[in-house]
Each structure stands twice: as structure tokens, then as C-alpha cells.
C-alpha positions as CSV (number, residue, x, y, z in Angstrom):
1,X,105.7,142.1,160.0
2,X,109.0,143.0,158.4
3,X,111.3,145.5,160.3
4,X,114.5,146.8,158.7
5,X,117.6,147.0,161.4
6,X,117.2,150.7,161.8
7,X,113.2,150.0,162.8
8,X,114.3,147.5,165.0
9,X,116.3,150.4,167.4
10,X,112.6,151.8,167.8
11,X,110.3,149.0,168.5
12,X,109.8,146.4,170.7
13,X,110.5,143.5,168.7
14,X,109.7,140.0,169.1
15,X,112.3,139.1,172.2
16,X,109.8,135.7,172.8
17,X,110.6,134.8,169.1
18,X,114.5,135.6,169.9
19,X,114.4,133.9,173.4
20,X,113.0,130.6,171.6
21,X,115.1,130.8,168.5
22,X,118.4,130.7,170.8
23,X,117.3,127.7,172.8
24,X,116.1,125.6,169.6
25,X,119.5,126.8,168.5
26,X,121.4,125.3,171.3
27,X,119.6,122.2,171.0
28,X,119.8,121.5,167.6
29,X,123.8,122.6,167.7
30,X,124.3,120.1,171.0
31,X,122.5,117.2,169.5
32,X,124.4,117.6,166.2
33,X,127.8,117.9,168.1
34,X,129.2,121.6,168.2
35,X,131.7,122.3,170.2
36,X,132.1,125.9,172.5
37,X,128.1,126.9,172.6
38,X,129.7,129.9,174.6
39,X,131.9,130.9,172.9
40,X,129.8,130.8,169.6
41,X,126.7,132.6,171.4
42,X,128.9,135.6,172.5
43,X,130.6,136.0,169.4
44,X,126.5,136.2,168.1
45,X,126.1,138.8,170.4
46,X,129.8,140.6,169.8
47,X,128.0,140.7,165.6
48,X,124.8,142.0,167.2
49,X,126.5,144.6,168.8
50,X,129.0,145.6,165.9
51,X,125.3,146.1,163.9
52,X,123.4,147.8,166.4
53,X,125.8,150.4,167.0
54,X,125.1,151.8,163.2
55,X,122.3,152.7,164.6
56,X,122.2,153.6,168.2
57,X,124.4,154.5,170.4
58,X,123.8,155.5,174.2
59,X,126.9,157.9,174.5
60,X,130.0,159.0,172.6
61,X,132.7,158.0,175.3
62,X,132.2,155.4,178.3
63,X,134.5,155.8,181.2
64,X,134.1,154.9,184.8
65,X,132.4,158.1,185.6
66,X,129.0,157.4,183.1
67,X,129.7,153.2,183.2
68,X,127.0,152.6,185.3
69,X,124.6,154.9,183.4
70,X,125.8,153.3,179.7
71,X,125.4,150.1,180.7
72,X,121.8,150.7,182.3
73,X,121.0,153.0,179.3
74,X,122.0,149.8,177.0
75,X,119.7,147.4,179.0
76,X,116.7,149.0,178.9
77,X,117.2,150.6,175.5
78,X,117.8,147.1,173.3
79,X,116.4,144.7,176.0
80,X,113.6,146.5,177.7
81,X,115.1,145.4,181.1
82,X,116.2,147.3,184.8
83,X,119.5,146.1,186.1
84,X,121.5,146.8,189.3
85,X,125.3,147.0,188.6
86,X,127.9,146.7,190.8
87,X,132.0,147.4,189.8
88,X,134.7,145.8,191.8
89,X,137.6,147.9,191.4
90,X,139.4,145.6,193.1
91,X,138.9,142.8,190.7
92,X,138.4,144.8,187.6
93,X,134.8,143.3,187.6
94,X,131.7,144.6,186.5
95,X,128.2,142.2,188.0
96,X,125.0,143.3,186.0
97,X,122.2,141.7,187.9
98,X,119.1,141.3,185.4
99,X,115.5,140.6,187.5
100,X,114.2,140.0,184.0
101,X,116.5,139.0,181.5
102,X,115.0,138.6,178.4
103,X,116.6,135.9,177.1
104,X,116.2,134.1,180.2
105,X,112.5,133.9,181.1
106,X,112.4,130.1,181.9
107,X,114.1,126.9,183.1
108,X,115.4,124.3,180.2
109,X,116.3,121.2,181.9
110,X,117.3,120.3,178.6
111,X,119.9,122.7,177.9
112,X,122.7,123.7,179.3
113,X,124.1,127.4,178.4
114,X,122.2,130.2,179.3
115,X,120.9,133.1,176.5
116,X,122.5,136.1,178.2
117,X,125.8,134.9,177.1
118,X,125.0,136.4,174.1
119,X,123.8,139.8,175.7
120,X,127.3,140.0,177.8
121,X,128.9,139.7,174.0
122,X,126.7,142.6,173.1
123,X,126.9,144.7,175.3
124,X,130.6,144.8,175.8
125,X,131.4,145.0,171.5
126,X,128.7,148.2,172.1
127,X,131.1,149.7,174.9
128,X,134.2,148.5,173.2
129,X,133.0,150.2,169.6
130,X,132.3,153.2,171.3
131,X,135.3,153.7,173.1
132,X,137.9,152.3,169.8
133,X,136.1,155.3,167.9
134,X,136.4,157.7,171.5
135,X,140.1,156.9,171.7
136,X,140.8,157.8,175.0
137,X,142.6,156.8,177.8
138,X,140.2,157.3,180.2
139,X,138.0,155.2,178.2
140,X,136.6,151.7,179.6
141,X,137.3,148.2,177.5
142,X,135.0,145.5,178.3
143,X,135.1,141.5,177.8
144,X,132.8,139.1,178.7
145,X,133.5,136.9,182.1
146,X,130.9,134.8,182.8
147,X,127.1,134.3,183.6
148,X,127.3,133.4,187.2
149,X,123.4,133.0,187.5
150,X,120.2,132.6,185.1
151,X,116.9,132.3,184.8
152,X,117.6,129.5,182.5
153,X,119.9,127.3,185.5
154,X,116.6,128.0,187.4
155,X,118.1,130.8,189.8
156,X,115.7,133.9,190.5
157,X,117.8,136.1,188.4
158,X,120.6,136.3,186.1
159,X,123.6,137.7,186.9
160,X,126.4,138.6,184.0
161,X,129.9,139.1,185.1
162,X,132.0,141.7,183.0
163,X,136.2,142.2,183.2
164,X,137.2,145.8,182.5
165,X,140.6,147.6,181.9
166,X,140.5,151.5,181.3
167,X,142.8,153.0,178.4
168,X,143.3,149.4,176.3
169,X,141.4,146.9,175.6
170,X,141.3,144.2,177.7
């Protein structure tokens, strides 16, 4: 079946195909040597983001009031998943907690970086697009921190860990 990207924003498309594709990706790019897997998987996600916000776009403007709700809304909009979300002020710290991630359904004893590194890429190029175009200083900036727990390390859930500044980027 062939989808163009705008048909994409309105079906459920192949996330197994996806899911496998990123792990044969990571093994073929560790056995032939490449260097910052992370890195290069976020900025994936960062492109993913800069193309899916042609398309869609939860909200005009994110601040700290609707966070919660825009991240949520981006979830279960591109990656069919429910999320809890918790924001530490203190520590500028945003901790999405994913039952069901969907890049994360199983184990690999075999590899060694977790798919949602590419959704944390995502979703914070979506937030950041949004909020470059909003210009506002209210408006939240978001960068990737880290994936403290996955599906894919064998924990119960994943857990993707978000910095935030409000009124710059981060």
C-alpha cells in the first residue's frame, strides 16, 4: 500500500514495520562501526518532526499551561499511545512515561539503544517548530535528555526524559 506523508497524519500506519526497521538499523550501523547511534536516531526523529508538522499540528502555541495536554495530544495522535507526564519545575524536567511505546514493544539482547530516542527527537522539534513560529515568551522550548527506561532494556515501560526552558530555546 502506498501512503503519501499527508495520508500518513490519518491512518494507522505500519509502526511494526517502523519498530523493526529501527532495530535492523541499529544493528547493521553497530556491526559496520557508526559512532553516536543516539545522537543519529534523535536527529531521525528531529527530521520526522520538521516533516510532520506540514501537516499536523496539535496547537498553535505550547506553554506550561497546555504542556501536558500537547504533549499527550502528540502521543496518541502520531504514536497511538497513552502517557502519564510529570514536570519538575525544579529541574526544568519533563518525564513522559509510555505503558506502550511503540517503538519499544520488545527486549533486544542484541542491541543496545532504545527506539524512543527517536520519538523524544520528535516530539520536542514538533514543540520547538510550534513555538519558533508562536514567538512568544511564554512559550515552552524542549530538548531531548535521555530515555531512563525501555521496553527495549527490558523494563516494564519506557520512560523519556525531556529538559525545558520557557521564552528561548534551550
Amino acid at each position: 500500500m502506498n501512503y503519501s506523508r499527508a495520508d500518513l497524519t490519518q491512518t494507522d500506519a505500519t509502526m511494526n514495520q517502523m519498530r523493526n526497521s529501527v532495530y535492523e538499523l541499529a544493528r547493521f550501523m553497530g556491526k559496520n562501526g557508526v559512532a553516536d547511534l543516539k545522537v543519529k536516531l534523535r536527529k531521525m526523529g528531529e527530521n520526522i518532526g520538521k516533516t510532520y508538522i506540514r501537516y499536523w499540528k496539535p496547537t498553535d502555541q505550547v506553554n506550561i499551561s497546555n504542556l501536558k495536554d500537547v504533549i499527550t495530544t502528540i502521543y496518541q495522535k502520531i504514536l497511538n499511545s497513552s502517557v502519564s507526564i510529570e514536570i519538575v519545575e525544579t529541574e526544568k524536567l519533563i518525564k513522559v512515561q509510555d505503558q506502550k511505546c511503540a517503538l519499544c514493544k520488545y527486549q533486544y539482547d542484541d542491541v543496545e539503544i532504545a527506539g524512543c530516542e527517536i520519538i523524544i527527537g520528535m516530539v520536542s522539534e514538533i514543540i520547538n517548530l510550534i513555538n519558533k513560529e508562536a514567538r512568544d515568551v511564554s512559550s515552552v522550548f524542549m530538548e531531548p535528555f535521555e530515555v531512563a527506561e525501555s521496553r527495549a532494556y527490558g523494563n516494564k515501560v519506557c520512560i523519556q526524559v525531556y529538559k525545558y526552558k520557557i521564552g528561548g530555546r534551550s
